[in-house]
SEMI-781404 format. One line per 10 residues: number of its first residue (from 1); their letters; for each residue x, y, z of C-alpha. Coordinates in nm, 2 decimals. Layout:
N
NUM	A	X:Y:Z | ... .
***
This chain:
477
1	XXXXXXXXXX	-1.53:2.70:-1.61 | -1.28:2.43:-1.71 | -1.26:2.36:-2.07 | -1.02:2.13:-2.09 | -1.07:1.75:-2.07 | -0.66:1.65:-1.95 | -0.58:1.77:-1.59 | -0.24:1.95:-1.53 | -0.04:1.83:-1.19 | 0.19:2.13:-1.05 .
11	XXXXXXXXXX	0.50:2.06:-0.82 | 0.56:2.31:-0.57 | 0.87:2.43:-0.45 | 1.06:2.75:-0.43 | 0.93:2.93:-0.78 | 0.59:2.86:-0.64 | 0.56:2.88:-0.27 | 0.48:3.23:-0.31 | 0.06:3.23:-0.19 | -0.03:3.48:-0.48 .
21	XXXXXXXXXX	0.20:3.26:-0.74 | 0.04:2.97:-0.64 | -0.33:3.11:-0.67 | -0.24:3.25:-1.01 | -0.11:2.90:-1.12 | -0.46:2.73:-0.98 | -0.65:3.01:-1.18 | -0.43:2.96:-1.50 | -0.53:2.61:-1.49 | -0.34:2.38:-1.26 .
31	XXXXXXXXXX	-0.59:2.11:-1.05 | -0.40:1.88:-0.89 | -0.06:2.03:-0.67 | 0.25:1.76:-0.60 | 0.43:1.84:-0.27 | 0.75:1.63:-0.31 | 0.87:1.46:0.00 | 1.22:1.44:-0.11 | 1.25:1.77:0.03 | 1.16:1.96:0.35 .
41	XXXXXXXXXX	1.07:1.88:0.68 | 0.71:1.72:0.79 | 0.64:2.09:0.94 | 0.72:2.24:0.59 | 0.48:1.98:0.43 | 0.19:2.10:0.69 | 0.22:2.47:0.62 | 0.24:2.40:0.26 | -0.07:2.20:0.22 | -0.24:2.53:0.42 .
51	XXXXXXXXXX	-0.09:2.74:0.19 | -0.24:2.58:-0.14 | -0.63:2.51:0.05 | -0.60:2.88:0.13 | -0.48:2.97:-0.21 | -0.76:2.73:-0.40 | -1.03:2.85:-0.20 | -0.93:3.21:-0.32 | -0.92:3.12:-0.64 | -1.29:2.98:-0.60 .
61	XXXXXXXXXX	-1.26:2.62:-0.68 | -1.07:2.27:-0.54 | -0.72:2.12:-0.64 | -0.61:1.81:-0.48 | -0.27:1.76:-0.29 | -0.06:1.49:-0.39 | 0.22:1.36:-0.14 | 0.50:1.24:-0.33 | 0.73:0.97:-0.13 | 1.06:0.99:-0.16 .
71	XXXXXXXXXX	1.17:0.63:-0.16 | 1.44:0.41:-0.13 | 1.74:0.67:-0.17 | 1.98:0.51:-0.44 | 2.25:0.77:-0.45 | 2.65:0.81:-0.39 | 2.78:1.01:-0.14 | 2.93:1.32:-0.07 | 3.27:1.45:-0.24 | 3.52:1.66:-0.08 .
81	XXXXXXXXXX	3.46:1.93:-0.33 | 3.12:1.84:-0.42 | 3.18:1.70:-0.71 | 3.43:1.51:-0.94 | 3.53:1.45:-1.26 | 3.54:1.10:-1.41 | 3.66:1.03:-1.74 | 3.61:0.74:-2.00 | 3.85:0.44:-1.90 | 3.94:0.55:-1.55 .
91	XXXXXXXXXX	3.84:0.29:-1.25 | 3.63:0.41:-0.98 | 3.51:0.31:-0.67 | 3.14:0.28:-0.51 | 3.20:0.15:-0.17 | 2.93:0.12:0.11 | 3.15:0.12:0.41 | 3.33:0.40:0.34 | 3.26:0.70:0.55 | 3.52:1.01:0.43 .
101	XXXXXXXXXX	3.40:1.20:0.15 | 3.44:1.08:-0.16 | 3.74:1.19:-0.40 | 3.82:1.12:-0.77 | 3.86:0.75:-0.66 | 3.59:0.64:-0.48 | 3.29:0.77:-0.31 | 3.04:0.60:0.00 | 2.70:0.52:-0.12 | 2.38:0.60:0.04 .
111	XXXXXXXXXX	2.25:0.29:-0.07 | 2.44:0.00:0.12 | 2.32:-0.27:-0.02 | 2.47:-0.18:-0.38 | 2.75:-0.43:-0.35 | 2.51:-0.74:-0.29 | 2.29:-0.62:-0.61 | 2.52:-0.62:-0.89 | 2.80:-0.83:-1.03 | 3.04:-0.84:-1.28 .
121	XXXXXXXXXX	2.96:-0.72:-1.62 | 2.63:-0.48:-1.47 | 2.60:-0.20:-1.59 | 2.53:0.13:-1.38 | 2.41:0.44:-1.49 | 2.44:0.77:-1.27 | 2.30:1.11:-1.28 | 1.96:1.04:-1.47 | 2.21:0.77:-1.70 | 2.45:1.05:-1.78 .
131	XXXXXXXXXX	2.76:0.86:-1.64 | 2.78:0.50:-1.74 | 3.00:0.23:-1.50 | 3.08:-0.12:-1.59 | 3.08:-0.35:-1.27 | 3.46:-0.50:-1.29 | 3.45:-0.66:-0.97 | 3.27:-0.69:-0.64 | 3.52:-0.73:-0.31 | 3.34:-0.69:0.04 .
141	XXXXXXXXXX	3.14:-0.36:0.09 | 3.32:-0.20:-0.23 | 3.19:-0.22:-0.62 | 3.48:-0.13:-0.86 | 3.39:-0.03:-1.20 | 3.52:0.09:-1.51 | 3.39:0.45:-1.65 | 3.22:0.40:-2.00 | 3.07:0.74:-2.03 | 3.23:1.02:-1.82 .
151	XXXXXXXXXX	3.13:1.35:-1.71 | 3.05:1.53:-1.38 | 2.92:1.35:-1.06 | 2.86:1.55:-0.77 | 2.70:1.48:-0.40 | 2.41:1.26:-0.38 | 2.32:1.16:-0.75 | 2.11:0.93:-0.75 | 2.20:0.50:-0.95 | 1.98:0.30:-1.17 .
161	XXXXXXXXXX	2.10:-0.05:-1.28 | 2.04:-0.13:-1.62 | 1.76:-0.36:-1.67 | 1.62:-0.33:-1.28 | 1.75:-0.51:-0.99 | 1.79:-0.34:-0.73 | 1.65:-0.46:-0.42 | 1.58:-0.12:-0.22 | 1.25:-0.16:-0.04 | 0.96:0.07:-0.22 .
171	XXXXXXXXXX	0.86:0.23:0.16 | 1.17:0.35:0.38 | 1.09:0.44:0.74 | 1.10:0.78:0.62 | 0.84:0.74:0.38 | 0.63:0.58:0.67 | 0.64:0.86:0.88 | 0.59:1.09:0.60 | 0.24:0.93:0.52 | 0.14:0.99:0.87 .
181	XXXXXXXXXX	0.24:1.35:0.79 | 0.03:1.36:0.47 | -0.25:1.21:0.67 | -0.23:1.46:0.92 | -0.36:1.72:0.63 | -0.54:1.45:0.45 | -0.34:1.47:0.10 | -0.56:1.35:-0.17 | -0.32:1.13:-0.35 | 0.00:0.96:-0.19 .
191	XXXXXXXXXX	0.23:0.85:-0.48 | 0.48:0.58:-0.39 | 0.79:0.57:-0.56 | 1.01:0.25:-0.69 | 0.70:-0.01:-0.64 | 0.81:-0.37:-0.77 | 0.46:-0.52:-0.71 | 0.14:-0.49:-0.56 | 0.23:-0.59:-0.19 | 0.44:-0.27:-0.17 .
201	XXXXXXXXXX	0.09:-0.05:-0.28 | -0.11:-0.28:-0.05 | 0.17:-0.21:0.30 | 0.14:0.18:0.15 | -0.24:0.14:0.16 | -0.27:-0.05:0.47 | 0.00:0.24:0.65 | -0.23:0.52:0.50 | -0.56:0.41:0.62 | -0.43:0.33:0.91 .
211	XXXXXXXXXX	-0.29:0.68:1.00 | -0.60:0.83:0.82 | -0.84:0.69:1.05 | -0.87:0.98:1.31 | -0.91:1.17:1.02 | -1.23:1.00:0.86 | -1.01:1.00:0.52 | -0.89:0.72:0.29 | -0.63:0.89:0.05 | -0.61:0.77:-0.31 .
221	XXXXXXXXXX	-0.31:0.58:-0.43 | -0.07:0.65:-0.72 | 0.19:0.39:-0.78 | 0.46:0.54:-0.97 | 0.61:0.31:-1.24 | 0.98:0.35:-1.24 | 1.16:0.04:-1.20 | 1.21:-0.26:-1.47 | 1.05:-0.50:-1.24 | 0.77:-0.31:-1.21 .
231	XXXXXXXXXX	0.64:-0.35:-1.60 | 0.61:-0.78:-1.60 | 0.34:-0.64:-1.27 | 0.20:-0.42:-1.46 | -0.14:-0.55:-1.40 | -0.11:-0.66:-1.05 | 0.01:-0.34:-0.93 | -0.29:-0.12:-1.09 | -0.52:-0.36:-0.92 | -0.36:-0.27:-0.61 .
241	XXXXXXXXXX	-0.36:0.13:-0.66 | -0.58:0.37:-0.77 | -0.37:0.54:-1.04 | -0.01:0.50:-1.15 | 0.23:0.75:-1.27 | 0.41:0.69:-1.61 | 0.69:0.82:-1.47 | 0.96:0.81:-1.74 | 1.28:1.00:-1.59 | 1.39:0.67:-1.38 .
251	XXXXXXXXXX	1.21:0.42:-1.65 | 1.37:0.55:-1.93 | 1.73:0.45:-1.77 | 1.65:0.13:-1.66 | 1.45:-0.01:-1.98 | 1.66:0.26:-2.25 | 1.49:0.56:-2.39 | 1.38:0.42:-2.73 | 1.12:0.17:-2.52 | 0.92:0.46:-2.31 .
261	XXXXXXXXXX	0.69:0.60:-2.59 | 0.54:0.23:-2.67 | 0.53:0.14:-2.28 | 0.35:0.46:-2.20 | 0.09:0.41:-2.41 | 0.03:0.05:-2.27 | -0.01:0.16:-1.94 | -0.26:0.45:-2.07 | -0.45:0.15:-2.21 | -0.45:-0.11:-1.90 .
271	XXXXXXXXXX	-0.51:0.18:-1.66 | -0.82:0.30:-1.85 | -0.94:-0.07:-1.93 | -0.87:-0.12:-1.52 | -1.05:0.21:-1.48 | -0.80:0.35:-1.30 | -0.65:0.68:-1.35 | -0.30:0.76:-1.52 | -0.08:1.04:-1.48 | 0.22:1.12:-1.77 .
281	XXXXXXXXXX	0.52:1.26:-1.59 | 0.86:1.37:-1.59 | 1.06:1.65:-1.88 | 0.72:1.71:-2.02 | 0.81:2.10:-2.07 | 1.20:2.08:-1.91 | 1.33:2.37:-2.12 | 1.09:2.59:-2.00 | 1.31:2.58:-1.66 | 1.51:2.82:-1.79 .
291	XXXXXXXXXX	1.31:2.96:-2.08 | 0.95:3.15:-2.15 | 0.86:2.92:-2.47 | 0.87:2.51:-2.49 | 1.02:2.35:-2.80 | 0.83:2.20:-3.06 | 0.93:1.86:-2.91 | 0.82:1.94:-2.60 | 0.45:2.05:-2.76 | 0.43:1.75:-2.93 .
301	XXXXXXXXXX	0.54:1.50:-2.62 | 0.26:1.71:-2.43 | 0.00:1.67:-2.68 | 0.08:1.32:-2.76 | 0.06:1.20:-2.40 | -0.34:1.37:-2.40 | -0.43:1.17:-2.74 | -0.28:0.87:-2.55 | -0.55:0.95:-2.30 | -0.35:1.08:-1.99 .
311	XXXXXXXXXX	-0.59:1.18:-1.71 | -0.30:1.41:-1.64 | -0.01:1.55:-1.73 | 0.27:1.68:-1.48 | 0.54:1.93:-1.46 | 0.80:1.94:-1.23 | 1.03:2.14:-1.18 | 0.94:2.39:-1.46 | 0.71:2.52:-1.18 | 0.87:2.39:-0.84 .
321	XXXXXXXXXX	1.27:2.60:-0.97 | 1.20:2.73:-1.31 | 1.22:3.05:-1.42 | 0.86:3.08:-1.60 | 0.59:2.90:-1.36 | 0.31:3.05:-1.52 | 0.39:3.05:-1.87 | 0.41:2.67:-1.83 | 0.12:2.61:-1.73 | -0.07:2.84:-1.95 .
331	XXXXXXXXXX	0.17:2.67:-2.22 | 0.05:2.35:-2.10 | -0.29:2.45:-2.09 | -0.30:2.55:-2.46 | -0.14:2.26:-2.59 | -0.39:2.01:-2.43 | -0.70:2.27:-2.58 | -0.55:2.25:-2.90 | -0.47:1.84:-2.87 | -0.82:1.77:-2.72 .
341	XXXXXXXXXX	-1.00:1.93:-3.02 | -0.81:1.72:-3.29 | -0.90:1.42:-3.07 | -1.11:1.20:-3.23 | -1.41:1.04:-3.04 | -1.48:0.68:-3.15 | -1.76:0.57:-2.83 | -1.98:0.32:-3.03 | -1.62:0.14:-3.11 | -1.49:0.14:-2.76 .
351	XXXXXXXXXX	-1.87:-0.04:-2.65 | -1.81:-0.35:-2.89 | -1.77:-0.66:-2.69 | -1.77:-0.50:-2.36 | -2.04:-0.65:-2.10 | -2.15:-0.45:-1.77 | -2.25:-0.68:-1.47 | -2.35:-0.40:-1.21 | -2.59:-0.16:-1.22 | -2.44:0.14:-1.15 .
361	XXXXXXXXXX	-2.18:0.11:-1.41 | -2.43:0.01:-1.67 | -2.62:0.37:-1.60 | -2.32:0.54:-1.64 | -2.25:0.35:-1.99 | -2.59:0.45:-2.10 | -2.56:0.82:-1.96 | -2.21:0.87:-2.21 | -2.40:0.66:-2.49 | -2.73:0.88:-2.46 .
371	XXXXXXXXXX	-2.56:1.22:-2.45 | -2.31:1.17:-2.71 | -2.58:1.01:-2.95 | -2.82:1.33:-2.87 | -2.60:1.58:-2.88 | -2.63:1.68:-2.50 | -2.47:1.98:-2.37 | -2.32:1.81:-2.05 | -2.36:1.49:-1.83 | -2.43:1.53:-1.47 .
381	XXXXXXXXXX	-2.38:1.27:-1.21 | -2.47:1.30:-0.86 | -2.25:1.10:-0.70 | -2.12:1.01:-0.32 | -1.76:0.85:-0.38 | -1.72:0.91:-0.71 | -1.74:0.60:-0.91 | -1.98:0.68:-1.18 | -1.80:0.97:-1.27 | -1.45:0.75:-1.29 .
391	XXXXXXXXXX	-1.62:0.50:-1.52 | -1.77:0.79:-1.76 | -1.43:0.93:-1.76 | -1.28:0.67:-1.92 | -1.41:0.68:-2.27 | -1.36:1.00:-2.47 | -1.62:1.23:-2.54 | -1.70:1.56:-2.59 | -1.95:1.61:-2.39 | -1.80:1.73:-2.05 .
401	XXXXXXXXXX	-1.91:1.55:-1.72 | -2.04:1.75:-1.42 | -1.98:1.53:-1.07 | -2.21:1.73:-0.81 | -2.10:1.54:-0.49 | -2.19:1.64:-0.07 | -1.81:1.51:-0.02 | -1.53:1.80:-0.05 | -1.27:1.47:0.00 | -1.46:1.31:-0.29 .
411	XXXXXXXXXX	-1.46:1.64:-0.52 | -1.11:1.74:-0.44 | -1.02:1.33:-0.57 | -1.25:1.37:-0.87 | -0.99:1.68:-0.98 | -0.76:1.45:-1.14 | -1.02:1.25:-1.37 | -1.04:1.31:-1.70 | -1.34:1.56:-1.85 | -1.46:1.57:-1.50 .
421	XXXXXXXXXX	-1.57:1.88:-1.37 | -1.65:1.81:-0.99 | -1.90:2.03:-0.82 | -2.01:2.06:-0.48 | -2.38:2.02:-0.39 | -2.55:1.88:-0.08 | -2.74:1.51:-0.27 | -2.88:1.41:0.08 | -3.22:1.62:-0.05 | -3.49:1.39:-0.20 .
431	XXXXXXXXXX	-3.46:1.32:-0.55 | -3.64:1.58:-0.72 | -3.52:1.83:-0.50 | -3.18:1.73:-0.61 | -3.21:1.74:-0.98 | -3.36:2.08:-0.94 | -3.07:2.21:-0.78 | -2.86:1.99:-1.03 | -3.00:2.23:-1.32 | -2.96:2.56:-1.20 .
441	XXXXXXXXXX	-2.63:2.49:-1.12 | -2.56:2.40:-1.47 | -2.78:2.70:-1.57 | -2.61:2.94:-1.30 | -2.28:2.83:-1.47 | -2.34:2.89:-1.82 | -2.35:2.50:-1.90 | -2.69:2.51:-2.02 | -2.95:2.72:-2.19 | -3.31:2.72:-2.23 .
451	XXXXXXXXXX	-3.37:2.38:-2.47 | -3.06:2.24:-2.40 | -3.03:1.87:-2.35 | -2.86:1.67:-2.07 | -2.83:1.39:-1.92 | -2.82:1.29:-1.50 | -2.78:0.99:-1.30 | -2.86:0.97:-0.97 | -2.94:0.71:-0.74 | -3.21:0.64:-0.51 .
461	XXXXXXXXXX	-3.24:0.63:-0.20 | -3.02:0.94:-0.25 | -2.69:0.98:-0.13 | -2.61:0.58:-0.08 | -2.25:0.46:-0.23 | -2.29:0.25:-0.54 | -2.67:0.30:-0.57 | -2.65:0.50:-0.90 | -2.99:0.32:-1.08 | -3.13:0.61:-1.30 .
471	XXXXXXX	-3.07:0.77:-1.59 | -3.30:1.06:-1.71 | -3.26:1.26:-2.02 | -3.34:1.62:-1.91 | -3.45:1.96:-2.18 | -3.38:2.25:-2.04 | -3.72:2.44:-1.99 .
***
């Protein structure tokens, strides 16, 4: 049984497409698997999100899928041989009409609506900020710059404009018909890349549920923060979604590097005092790629993201191309043990001032207050959609939370919440039926023992959304 409170997202891709890779990776700890839109065809997506309910299903327990959008694509073109390379002081040109490959000159743009974006004096960075352009001058379709930091550029690397402002759309028409592909295996999570505001998660929403609708489903929705514009709408945005991802590769070279650490821990704030869900992403164990051991940088990035209070952190593609899949996540795993047990738990503090106006969220304040207060072994909540759960999730505790819920859908979504441990078990029973069957399944587990205490909510009637009204403080008999 899960020990650890922080949930650990896993990109697939070639280093773990193998079936038996990927059920070892769900067994050494991994609950929620990206599949990253950027690549592959829809087809590819389909047998893929088989291939991980087959492999979680042999690994006796649930993961969720995540689709990950690709989004606007703000990259150069091709070169000639691949790649060039620019030095500091040379003059260069990005030009959206141009159709020939590129040279050590110029080079087309997959993003044709650069020239109308920037003017003179922008600055541009390429390749994840390791080339840096000045805009000289903008004539027509074609952006000439002036090469501040050189290096290698090769086909399709991707632009970021210092301080934001870009234009690019979040949702291409790609992206829209790769929702309907996600909906056709009912992902979990969609995550939606580049969003400026909340009408971008509110179309994303509006396309999902509509594609979802054969399906009975309603994904969840992960807005990934990546662009400038995106942090003054900060709030409005996380209104609009159900979780966002810190993602900081793309942030980092928009706002600088020195202003991610501070930023990620304000979003870790609002999105808990939003309850919503946050995910920390991007070079949280990069060196591991290529090698069996993280650095000590990389442990402490990792641990100081779960004493931020990440629901999750996320690796990439240490386990979709590196060499050492496995030992990153059971890398990853130890390092959130280890962070998790220096945590330190202040709940009283974090109840000062706050008010609850609805019933169900005021059991599930008393059920965390209760247990932590009497020492309780566990917390159980029998819930339909999940809510109750959510809320207890976000204040720390260590007391773990066990979400017994009729809904696979609803356990599968309840794999990314913090401390939750989501459990399937059929609530449509009467009540005392159901927190019969709530007990043995902590007692079949190993949660409890004979004089053990915990705590349950429920609701009655049983099994109706939002009707969690009761709290009882149970000693195991």
């Amino acid at each position: 049984m899960l020990r650890r409170s922080t949930k650990i997202v896993a990109t697939l891709g070639p280093a773990s497409s193998d079936p038996a890779m990927l059920e070892k990776l769900i067994r050494a700890g991994v609950n929620v698997v990206r599949l990253n839109f950027s690549h592959g065809k829809a087809q590819d997506h389909i047998d893929r999100a088989t291939m991980v309910r087959e492999a979680a299903k042999r690994a006796g327990c649930e993961v969720a899928i995540m689709a990950d959008l690709q989004g606007p694509k703000i990259r150069v073109g091709k070169f000639v041989d691949n790649k060039v390379q620019l030095v500091t002081g040379q003059k260069f040109v990005l030009d959206a009409a141009r159709t020939e490959l590129g040279d050590i000159n110029a080079v087309g743009l997959d993003y044709k609506e650069l020239p109308r974006d920037v003017k003179p004096g922008d600055t541009l960075l390429l390749n994840d900020g390791l080339i840096v352009m000045t805009v000289e001058s903008v004539k027509g379709t074609a952006v000439h710059v002036v090469v501040k930091i050189g290096g290698e550029l090769s086909n399709n690397k991707g632009i970021n404009k210092q301080g934001g402002g870009l234009t690019a759309p979040a949702l291409t028409g790609k992206d829209m018909e790769d929702i309907k592909t996600a909906m056709a295996f009912q992902a979990d999570y969609v995550a939606v890349s580049f969003p400026q505001n909340a009408t971008d998660m509110e179309m994303a929403r509006q396309l999902c549920n509509v594609a979802a609708a054969e399906y009975n489903h309603k994904p969840h929705l992960i807005a990934k923060i990546e662009r400038a514009e995106a942090i003054p709408k900060l709030e409005e945005i996380l209104r609009a979604s159900d979780s966002i991802m810190v993602a900081r590769g793309d942030l980092a070279i928009e706002v600088g590097n020195a202003a991610v650490p501070a930023l990620q821990k304000r979003m870790i704030k609002m999105a808990h005092a939003m309850d919503k869900t946050v995910i920390t992403a991007t070079h949280m164990m990069e060196s591991m790629i290529n090698n069996p051991v993280p650095t000590r940088a990389e442990v402490s990035d990792v641990a100081n993201a779960v004493l931020d209070g990440s629901d999750a952190v996320m690796l990439s593609a240490e386990t979709a191309a590196g060499k050492y899949p496995l030992e990153t996540v059971e890398e990853m795993v130890k390092i959130c043990e280890a962070a998790e047990a220096a945590e330190d738990v202040k709940l009283d503090a974090d109840f000062l001032g706050m008010t609850f106006h609805r019933i169900d969220q005021s059991i599930a304040m008393g059920a965390l207050f209760t247990a932590y207060h009497m020492g309780a072994k566990a917390i159980v909540a029998l819930t339909d959609s999940g809510s109750t759960a959510l809320w207890m999730s976000r204040h720390r505790i260590n007391v773990p939370i066990y979400a017994l819920t009729p809904k696979v859908a609803t356990q599968r979504k309840m794999t990314l919440y913090r401390n939750v441990r989501p459990l399937l078990m059929d609530t449509s029973i009467d009540r005392d039926t159901a927190l019969l069957e709530a007990e043995k399944h902590l007692l079949s587990r190993g949660i409890v023992q004979k004089g053990d205490v915990y705590a349950i909510t429920c609701g009655e009637p049983m099994g109706s959304p939002g009707g969690t009204n009761m709290l009882k403080i149970c000693r195991v008999g």
